[in-house]
C-alpha positions in Angstrom: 3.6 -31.1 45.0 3.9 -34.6 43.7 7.4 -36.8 43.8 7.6 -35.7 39.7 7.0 -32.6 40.5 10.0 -32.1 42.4 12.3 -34.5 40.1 11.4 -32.3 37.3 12.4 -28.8 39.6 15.2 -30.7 40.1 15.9 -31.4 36.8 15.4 -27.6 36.0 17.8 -26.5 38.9 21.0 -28.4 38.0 23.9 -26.1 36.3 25.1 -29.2 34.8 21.9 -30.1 32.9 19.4 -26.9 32.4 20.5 -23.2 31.5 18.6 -19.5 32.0 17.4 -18.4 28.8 15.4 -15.7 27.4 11.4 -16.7 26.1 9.7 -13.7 24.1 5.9 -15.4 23.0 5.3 -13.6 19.5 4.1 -10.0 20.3 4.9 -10.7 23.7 7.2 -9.4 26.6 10.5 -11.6 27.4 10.6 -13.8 30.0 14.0 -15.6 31.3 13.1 -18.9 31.9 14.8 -22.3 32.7 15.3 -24.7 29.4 17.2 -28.1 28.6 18.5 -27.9 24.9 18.7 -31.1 23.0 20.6 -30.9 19.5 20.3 -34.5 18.4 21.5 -34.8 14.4 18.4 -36.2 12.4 19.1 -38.0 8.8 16.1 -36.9 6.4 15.7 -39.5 3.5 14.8 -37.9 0.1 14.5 -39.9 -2.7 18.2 -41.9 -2.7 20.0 -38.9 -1.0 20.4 -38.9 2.8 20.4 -35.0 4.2 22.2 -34.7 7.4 20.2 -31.8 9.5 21.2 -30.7 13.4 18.0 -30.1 15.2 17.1 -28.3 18.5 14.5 -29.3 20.5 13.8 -27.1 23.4 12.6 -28.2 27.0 10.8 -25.6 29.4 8.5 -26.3 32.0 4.8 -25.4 31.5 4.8 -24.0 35.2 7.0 -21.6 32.9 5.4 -21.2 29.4 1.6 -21.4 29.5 0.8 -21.9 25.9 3.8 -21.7 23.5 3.3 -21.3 20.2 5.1 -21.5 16.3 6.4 -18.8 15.9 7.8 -17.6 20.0 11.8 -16.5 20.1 13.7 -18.4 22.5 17.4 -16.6 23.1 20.1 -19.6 24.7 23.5 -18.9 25.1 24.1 -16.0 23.0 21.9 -17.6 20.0 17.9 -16.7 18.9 16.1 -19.4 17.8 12.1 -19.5 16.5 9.7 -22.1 17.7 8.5 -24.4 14.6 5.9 -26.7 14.6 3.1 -27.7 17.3 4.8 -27.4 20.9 4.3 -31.2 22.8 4.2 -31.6 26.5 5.1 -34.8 28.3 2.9 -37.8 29.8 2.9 -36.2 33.3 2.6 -32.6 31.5 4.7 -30.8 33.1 7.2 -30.4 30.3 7.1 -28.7 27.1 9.3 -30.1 23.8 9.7 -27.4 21.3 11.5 -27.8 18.2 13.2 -24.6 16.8 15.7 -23.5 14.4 18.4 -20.7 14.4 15.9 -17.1 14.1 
């Protein structure tokens, strides 16, 4: 196991930073897993308006989630959100991003 390897278990073990939540892959069984939520706001430009939109991008390990896809439920703190979009790992990848919105 490399020295990222272990930063990144780390990273996933700490109360203060990552939380249990439940992963169910479309037509899957759930799994519990260990995420990092990020809700950064994003401003969307259209045309001369500006559109305020919250966002949540979802961090698991890929030790944990294989092959997520668009479309897989992730359950966080009492709320469901769906998986959007094309799932990215990180440089080393070890980490999934997924970006989701409220199911």
């Amino acid at each position: 196991m490399s020295v990222i390897d272990q930063a990144i278990d780390r990273l996933f073990a700490d109360p203060n930073i990552a939380r249990a939540a439940v992963y169910t892959p479309a037509g899957g069984a759930p799994v519990t897993v260990r995420v990092i939520a990020k809700r950064p706001d994003e401003i969307i430009g259209f045309d001369e308006t500006r559109i305020h939109a919250g966002t949540a991008l979802i961090d698991v390990r890929v030790s944990e989630i294989a092959e997520p896809r668009s479309g897989d439920r992730i359950s966080l703190d009492g709320e469901d959100y769906v998986a959007q979009g094309e799932p990215v790992r990180d440089a080393e990848r070890l980490i999934w991003t997924l970006e989701a919105r409220p199911a």
